[in-house]
PQR file with spaces between the fields and no chain letter, atoms N, CA, C, O and H, PARSE charges and radii, in Angstrom:
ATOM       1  N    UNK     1      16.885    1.809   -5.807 -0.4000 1.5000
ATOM       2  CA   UNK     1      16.981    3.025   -5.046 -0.0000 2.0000
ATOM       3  C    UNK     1      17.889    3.977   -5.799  0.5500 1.7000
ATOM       4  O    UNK     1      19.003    3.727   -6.259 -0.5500 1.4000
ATOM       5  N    UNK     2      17.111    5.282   -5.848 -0.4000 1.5000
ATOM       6  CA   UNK     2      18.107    6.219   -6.672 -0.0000 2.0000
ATOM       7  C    UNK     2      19.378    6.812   -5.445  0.5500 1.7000
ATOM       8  O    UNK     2      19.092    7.035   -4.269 -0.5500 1.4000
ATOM       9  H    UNK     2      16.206    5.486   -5.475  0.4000 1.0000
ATOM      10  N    UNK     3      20.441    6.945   -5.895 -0.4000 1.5000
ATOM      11  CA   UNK     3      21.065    7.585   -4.020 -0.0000 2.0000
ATOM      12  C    UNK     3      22.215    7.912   -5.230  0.5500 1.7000
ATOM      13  O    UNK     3      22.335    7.378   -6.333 -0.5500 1.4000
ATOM      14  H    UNK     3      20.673    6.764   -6.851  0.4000 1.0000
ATOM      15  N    UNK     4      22.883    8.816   -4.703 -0.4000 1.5000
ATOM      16  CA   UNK     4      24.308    9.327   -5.097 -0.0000 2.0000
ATOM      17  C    UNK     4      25.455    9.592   -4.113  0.5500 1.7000
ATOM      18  O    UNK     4      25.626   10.727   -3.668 -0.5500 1.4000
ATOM      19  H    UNK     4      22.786    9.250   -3.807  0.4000 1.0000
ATOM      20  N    UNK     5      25.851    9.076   -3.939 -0.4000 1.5000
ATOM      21  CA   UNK     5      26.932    8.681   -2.750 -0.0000 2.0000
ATOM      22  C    UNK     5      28.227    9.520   -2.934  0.5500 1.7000
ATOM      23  O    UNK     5      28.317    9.790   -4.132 -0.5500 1.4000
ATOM      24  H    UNK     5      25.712    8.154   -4.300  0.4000 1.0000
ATOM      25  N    UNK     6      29.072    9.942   -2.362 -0.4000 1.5000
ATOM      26  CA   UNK     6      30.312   11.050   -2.934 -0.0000 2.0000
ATOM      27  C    UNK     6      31.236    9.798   -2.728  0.5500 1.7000
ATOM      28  O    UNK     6      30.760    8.688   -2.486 -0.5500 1.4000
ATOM      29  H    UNK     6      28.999    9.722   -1.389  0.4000 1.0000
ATOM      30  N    UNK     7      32.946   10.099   -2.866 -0.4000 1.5000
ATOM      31  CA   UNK     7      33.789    9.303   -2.838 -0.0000 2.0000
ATOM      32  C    UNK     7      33.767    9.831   -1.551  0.5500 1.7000
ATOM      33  O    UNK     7      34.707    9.206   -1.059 -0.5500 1.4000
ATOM      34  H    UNK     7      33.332   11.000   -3.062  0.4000 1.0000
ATOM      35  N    UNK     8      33.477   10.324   -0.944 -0.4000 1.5000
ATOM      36  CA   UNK     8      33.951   10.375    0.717 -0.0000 2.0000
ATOM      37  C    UNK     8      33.078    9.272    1.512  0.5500 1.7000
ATOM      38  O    UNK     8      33.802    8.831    2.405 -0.5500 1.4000
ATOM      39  H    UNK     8      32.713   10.831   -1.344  0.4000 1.0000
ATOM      40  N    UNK     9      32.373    8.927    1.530 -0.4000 1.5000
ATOM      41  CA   UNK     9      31.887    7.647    1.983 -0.0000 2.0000
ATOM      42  C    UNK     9      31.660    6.842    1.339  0.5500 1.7000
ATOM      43  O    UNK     9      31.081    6.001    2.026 -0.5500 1.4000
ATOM      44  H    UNK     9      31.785    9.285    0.805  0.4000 1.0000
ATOM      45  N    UNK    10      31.800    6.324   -0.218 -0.4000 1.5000
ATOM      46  CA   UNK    10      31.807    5.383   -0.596 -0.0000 2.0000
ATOM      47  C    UNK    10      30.913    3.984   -0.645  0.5500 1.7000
ATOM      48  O    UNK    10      31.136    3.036   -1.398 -0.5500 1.4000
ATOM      49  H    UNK    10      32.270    7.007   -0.777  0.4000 1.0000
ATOM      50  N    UNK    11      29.849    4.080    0.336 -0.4000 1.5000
ATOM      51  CA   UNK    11      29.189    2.863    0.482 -0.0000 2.0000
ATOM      52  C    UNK    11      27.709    3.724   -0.077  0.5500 1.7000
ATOM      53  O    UNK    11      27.433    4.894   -0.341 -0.5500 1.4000
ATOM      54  H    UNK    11      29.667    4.850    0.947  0.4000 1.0000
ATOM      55  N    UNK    12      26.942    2.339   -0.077 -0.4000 1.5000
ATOM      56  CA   UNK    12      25.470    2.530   -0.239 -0.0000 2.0000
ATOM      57  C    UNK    12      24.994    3.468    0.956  0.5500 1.7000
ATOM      58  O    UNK    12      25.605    3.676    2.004 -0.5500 1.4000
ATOM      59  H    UNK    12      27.166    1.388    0.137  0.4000 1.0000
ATOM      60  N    UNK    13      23.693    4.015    0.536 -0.4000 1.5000
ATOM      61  CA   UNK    13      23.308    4.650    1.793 -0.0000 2.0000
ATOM      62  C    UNK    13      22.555    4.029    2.742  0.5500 1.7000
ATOM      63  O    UNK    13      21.521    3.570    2.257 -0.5500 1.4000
ATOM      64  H    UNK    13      23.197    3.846   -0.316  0.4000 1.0000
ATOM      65  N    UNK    14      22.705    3.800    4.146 -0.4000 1.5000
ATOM      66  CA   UNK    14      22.414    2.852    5.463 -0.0000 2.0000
ATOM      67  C    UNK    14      20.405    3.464    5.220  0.5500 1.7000
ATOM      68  O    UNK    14      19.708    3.508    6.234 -0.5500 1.4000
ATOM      69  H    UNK    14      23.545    4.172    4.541  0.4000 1.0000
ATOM      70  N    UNK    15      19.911    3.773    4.119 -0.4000 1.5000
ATOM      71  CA   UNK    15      18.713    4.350    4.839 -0.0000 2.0000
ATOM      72  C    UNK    15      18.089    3.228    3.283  0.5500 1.7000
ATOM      73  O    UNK    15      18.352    3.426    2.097 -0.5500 1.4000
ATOM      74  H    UNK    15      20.477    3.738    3.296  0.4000 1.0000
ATOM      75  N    UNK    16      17.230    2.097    3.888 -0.4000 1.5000
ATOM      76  CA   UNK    16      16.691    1.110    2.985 -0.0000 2.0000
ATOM      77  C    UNK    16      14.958    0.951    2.819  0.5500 1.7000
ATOM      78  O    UNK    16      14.252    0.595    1.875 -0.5500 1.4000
ATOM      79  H    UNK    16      17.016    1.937    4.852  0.4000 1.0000
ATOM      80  N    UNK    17      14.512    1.622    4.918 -0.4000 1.5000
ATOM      81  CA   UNK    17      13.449    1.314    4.294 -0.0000 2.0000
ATOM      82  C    UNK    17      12.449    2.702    4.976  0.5500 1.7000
ATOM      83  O    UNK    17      12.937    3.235    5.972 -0.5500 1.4000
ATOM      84  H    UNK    17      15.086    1.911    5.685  0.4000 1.0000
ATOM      85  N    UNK    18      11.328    3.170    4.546 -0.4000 1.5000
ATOM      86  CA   UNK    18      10.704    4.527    4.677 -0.0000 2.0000
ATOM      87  C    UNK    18      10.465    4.091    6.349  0.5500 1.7000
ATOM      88  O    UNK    18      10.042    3.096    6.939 -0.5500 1.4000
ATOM      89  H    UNK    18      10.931    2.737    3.737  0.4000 1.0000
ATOM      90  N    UNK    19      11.115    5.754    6.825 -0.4000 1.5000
ATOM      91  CA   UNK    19      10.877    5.760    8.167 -0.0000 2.0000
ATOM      92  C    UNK    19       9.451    5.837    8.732  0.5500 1.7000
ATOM      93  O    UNK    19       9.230    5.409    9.864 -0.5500 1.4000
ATOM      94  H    UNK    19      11.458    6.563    6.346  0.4000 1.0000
ATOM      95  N    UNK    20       8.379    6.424    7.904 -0.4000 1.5000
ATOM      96  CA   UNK    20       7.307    6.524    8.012 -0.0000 2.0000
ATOM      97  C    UNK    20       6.519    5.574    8.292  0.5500 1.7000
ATOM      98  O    UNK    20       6.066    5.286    9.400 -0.5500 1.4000
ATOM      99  H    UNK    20       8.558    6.772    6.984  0.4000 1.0000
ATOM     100  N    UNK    21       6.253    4.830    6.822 -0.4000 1.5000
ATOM     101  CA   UNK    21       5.582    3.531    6.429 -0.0000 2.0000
ATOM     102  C    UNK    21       6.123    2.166    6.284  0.5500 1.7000
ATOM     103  O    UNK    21       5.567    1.136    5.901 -0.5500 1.4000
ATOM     104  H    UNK    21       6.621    5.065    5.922  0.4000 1.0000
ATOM     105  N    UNK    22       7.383    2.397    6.691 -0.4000 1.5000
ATOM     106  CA   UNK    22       8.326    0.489    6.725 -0.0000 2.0000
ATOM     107  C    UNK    22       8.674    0.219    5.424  0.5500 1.7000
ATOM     108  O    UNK    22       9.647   -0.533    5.372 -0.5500 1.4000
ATOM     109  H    UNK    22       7.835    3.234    7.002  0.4000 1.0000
ATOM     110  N    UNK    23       8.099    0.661    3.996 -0.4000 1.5000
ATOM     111  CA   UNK    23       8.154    0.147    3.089 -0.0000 2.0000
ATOM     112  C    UNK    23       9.526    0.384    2.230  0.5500 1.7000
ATOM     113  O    UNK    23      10.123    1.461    2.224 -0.5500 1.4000
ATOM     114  H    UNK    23       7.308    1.272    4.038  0.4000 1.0000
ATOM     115  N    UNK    24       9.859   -0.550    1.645 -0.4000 1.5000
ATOM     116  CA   UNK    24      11.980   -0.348    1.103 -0.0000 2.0000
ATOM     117  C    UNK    24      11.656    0.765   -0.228  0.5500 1.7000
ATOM     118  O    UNK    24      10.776    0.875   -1.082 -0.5500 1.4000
ATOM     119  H    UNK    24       9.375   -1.424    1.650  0.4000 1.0000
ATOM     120  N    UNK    25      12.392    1.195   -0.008 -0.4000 1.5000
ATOM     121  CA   UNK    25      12.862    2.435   -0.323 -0.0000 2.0000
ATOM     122  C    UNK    25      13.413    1.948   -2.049  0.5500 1.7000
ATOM     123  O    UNK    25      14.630    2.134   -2.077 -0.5500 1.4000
ATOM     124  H    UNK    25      13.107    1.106    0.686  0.4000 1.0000
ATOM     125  N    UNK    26      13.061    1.564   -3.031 -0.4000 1.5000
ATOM     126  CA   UNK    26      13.365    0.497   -4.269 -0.0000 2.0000
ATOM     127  C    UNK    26      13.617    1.709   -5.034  0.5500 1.7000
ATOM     128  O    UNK    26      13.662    2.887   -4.681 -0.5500 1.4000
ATOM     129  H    UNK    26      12.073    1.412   -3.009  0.4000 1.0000
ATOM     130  N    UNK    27      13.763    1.168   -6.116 -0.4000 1.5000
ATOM     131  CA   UNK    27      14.104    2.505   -7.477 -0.0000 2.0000
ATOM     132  C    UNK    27      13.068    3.130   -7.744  0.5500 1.7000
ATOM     133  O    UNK    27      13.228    3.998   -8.602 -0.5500 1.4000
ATOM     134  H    UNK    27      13.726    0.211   -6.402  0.4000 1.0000
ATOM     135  N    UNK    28      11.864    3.004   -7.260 -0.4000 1.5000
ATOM     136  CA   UNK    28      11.139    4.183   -7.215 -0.0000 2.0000
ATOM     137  C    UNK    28      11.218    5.665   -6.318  0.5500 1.7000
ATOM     138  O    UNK    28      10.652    6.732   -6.555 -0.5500 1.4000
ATOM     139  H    UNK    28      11.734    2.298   -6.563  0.4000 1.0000
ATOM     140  N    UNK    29      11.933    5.376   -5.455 -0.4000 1.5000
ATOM     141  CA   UNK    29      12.336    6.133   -4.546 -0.0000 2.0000
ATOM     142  C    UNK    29      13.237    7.162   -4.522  0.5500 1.7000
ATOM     143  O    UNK    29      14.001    7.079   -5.484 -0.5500 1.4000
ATOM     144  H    UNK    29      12.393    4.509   -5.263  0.4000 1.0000
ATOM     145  N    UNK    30      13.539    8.441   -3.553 -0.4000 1.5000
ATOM     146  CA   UNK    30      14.445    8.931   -4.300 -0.0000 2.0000
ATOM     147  C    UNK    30      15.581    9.217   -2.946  0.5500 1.7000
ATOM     148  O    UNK    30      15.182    9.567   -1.835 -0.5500 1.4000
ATOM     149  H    UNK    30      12.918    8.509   -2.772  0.4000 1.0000
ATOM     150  N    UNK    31      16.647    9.054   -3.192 -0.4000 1.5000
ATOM     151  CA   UNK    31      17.663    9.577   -1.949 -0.0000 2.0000
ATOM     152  C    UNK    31      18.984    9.878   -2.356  0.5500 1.7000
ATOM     153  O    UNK    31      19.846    9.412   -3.100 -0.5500 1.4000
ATOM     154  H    UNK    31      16.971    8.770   -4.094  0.4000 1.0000
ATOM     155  N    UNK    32      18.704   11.483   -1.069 -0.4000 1.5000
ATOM     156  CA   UNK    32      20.085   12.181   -1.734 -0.0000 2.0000
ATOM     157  C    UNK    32      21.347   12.663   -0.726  0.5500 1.7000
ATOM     158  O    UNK    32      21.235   13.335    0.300 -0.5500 1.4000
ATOM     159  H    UNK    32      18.004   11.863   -0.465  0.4000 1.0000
ATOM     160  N    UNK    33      22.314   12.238   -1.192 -0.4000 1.5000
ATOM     161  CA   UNK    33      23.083   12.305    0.347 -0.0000 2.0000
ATOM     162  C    UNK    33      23.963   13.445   -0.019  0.5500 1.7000
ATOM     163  O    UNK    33      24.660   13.484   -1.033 -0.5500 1.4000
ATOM     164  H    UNK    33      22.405   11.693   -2.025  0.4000 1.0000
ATOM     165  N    UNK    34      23.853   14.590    1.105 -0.4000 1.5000
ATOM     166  CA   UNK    34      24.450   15.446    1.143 -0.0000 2.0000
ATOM     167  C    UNK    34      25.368   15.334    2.609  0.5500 1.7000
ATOM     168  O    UNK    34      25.476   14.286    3.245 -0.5500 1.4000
ATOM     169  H    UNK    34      23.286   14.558    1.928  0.4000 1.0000
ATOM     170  N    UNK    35      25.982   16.602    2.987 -0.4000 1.5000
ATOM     171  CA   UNK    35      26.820   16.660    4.158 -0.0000 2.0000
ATOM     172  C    UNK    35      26.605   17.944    4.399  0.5500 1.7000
ATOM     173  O    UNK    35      26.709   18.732    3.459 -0.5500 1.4000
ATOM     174  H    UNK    35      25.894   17.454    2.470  0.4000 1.0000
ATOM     175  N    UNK    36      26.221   18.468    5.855 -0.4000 1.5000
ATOM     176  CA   UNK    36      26.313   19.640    7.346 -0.0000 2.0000
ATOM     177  C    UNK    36      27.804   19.241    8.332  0.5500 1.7000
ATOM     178  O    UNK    36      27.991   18.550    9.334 -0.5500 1.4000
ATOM     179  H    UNK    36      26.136   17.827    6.618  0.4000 1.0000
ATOM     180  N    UNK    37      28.819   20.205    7.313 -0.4000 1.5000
ATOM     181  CA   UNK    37      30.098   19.887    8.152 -0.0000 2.0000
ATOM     182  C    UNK    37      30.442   18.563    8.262  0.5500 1.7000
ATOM     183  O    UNK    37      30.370   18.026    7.156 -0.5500 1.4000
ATOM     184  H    UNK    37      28.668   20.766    6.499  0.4000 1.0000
ATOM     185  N    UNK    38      30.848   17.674    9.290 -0.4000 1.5000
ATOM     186  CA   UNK    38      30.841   16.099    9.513 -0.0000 2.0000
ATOM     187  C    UNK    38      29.757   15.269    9.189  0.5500 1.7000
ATOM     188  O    UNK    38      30.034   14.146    8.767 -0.5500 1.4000
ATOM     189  H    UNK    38      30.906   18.110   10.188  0.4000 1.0000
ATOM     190  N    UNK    39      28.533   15.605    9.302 -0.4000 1.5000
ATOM     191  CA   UNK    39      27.700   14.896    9.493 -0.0000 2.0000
ATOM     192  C    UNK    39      27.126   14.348    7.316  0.5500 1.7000
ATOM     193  O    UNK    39      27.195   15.057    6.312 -0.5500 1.4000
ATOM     194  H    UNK    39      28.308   16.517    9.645  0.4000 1.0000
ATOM     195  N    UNK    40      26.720   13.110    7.441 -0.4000 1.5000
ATOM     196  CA   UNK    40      25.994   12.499    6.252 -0.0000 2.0000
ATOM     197  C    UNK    40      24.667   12.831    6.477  0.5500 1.7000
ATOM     198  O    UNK    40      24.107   12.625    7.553 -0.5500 1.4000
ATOM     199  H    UNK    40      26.664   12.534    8.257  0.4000 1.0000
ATOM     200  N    UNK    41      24.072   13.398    5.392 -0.4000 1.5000
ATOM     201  CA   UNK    41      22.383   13.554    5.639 -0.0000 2.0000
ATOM     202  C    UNK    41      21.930   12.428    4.553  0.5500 1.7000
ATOM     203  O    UNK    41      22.669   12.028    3.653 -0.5500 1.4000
ATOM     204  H    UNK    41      24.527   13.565    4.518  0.4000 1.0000
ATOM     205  N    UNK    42      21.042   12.131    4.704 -0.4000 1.5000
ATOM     206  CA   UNK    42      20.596   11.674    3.586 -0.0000 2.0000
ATOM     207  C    UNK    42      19.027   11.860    3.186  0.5500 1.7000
ATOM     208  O    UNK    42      18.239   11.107    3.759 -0.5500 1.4000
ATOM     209  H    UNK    42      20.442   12.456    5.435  0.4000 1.0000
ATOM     210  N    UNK    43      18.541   12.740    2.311 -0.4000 1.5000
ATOM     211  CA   UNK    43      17.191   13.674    2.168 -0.0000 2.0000
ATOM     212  C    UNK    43      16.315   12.005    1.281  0.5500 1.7000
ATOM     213  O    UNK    43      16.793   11.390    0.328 -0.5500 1.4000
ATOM     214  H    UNK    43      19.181   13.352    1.846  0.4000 1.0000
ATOM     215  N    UNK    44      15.346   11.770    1.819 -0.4000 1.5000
ATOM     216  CA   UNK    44      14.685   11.022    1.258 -0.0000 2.0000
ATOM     217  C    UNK    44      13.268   11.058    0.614  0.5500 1.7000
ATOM     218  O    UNK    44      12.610   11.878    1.254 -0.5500 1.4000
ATOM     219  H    UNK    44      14.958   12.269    2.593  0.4000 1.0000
ATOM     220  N    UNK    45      12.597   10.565   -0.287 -0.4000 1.5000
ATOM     221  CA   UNK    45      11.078   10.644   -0.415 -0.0000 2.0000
ATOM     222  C    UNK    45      10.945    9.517   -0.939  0.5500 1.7000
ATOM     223  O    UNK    45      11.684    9.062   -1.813 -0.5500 1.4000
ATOM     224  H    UNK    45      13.132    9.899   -0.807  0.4000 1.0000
ATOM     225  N    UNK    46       9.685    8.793   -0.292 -0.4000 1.5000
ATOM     226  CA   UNK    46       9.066    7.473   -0.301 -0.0000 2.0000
ATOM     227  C    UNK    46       7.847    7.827   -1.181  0.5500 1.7000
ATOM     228  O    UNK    46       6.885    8.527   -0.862 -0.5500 1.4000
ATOM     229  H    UNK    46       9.085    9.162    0.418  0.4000 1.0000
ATOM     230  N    UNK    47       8.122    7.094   -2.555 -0.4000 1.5000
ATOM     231  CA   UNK    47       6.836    7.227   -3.048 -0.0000 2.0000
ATOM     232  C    UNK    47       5.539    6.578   -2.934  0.5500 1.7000
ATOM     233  O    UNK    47       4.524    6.816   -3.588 -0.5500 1.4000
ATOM     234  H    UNK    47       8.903    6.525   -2.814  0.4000 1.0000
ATOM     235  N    UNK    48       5.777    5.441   -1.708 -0.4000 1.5000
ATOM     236  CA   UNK    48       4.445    5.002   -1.175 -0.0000 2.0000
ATOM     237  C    UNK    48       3.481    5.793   -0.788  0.5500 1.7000
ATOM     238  O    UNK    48       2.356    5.770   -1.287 -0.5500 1.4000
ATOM     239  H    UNK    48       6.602    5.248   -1.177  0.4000 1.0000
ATOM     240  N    UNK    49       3.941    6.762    0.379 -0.4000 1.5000
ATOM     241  CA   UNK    49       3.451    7.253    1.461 -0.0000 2.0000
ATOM     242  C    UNK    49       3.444    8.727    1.249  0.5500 1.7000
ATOM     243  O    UNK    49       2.742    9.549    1.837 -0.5500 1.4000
ATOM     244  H    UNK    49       4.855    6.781    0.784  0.4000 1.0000
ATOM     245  N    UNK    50       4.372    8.948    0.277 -0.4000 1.5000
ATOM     246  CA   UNK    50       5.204   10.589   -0.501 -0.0000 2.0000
ATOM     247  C    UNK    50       5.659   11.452    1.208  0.5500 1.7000
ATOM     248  O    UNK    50       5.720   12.655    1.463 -0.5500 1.4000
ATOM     249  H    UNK    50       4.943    8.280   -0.201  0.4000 1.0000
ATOM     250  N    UNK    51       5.835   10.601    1.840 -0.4000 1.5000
ATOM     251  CA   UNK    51       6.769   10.946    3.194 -0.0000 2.0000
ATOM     252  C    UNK    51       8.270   11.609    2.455  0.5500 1.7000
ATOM     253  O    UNK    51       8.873   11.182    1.471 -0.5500 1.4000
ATOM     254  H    UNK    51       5.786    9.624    1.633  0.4000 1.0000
ATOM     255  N    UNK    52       8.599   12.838    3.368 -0.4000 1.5000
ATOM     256  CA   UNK    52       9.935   13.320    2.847 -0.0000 2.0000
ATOM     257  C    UNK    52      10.597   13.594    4.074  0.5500 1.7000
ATOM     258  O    UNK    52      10.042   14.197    4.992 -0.5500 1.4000
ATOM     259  H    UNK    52       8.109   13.185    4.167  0.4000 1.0000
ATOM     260  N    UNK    53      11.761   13.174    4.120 -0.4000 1.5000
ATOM     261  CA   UNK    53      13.034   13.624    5.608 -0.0000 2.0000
ATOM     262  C    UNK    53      13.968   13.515    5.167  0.5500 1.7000
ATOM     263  O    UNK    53      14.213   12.867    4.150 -0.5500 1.4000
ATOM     264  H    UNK    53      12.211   12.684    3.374  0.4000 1.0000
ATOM     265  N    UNK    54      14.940   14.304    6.021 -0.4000 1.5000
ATOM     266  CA   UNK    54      16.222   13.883    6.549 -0.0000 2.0000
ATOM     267  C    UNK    54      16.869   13.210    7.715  0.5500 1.7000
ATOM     268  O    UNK    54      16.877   13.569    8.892 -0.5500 1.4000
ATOM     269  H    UNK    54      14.741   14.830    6.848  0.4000 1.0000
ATOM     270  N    UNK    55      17.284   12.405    7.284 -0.4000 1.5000
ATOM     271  CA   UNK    55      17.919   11.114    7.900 -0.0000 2.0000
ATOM     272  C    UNK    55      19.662   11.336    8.257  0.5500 1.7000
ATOM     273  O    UNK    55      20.479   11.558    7.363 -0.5500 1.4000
ATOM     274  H    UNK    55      17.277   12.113    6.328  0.4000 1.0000
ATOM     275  N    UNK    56      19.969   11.246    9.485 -0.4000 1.5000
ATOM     276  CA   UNK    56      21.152   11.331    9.856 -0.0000 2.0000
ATOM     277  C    UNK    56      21.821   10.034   10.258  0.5500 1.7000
ATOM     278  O    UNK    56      21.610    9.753   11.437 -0.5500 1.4000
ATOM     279  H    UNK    56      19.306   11.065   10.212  0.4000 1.0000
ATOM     280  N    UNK    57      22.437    9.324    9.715 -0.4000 1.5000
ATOM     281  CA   UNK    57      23.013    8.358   10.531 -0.0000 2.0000
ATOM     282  C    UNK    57      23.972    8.404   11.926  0.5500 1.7000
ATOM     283  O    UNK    57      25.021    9.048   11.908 -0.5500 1.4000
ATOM     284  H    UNK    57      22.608    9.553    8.757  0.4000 1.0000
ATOM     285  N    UNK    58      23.635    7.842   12.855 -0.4000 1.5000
ATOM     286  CA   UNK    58      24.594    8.209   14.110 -0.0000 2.0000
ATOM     287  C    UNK    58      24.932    6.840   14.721  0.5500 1.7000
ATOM     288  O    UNK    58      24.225    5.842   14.865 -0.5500 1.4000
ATOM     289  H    UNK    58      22.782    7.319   12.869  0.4000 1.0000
ATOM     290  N    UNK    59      26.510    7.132   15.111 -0.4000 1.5000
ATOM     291  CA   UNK    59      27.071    6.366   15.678 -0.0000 2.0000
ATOM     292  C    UNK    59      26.735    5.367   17.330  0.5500 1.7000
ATOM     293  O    UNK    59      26.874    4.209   17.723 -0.5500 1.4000
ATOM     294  H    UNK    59      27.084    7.943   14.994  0.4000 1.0000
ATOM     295  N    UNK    60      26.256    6.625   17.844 -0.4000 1.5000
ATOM     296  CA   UNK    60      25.797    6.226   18.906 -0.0000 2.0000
ATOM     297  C    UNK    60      24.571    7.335   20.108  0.5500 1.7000
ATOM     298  O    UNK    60      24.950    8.447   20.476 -0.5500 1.4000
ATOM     299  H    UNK    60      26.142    7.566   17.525  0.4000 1.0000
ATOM     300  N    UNK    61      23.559    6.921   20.424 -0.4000 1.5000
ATOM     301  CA   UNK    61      22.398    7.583   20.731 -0.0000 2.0000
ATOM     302  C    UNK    61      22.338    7.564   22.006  0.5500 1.7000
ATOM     303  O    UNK    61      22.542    6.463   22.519 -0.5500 1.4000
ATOM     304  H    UNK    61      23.251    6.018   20.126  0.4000 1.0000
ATOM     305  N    UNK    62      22.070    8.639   22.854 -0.4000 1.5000
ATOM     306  CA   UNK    62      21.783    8.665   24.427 -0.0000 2.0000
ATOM     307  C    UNK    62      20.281    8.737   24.513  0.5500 1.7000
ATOM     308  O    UNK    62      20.138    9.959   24.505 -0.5500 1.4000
ATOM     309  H    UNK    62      21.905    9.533   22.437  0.4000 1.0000
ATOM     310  N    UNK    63      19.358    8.354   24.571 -0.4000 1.5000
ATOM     311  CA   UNK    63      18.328    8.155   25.201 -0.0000 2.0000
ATOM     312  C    UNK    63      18.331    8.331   26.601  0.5500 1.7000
ATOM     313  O    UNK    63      19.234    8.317   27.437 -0.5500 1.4000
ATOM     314  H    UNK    63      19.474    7.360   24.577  0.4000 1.0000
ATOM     315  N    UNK    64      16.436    8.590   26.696 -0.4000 1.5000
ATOM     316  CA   UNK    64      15.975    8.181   28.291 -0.0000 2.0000
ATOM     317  C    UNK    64      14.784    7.596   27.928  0.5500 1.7000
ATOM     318  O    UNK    64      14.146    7.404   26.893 -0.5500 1.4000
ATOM     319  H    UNK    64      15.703    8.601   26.017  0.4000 1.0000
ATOM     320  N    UNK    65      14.658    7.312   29.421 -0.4000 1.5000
ATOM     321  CA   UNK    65      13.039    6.311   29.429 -0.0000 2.0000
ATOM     322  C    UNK    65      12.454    7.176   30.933  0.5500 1.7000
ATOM     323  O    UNK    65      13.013    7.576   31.954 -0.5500 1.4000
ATOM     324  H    UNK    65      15.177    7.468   30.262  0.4000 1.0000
ATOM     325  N    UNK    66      11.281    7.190   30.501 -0.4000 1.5000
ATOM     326  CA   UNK    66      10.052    7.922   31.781 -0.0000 2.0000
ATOM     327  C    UNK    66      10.292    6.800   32.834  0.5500 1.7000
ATOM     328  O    UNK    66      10.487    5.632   32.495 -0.5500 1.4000
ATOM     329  H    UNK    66      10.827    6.865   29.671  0.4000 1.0000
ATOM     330  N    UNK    67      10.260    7.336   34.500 -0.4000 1.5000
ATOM     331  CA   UNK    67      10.266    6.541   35.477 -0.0000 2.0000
ATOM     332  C    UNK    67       8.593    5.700   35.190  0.5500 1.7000
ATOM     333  O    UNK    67       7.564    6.240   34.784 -0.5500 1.4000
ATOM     334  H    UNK    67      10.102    8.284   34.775  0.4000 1.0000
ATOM     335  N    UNK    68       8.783    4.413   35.522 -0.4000 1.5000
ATOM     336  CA   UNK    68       7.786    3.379   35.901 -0.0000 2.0000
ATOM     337  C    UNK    68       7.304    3.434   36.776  0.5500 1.7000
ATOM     338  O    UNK    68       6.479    2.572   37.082 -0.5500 1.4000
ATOM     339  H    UNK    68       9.619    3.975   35.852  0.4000 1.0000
């Protein structure tokens, strides 16, 4: 996986496999992590599927679900 990480977060990037098509995201792939204020983006393209996004990692998600 290509990724460039800053010293401000320091780790690999949490985004391994194409959100699209499931398939891991390997050194063919390309991902680029930028930052919007606080937030980590990380811009991706899957050369399986040639799917392209941005990916936000989040701490924690509020959802709903439709009444049954």
């Amino acid at each position: 996986m290509t990724a460039q990480t800053g010293a401000r977060s320091g780790s690999r990037p949490p985004v391994a496999f194409c959100p699209h098509c499931g398939r891991s995201l390997n050194h063919q792939a390309f991902v680029q992590e930028y930052w919007t204020g606080q937030s980590r983006v990380f811009h991706l393209w899957c050369r399986a599927c040639r799917f392209t996004a941005d990916v936000v990692p989040t701490e924690r998600m509020l959802g709903h679900e439709p009444a049954h």
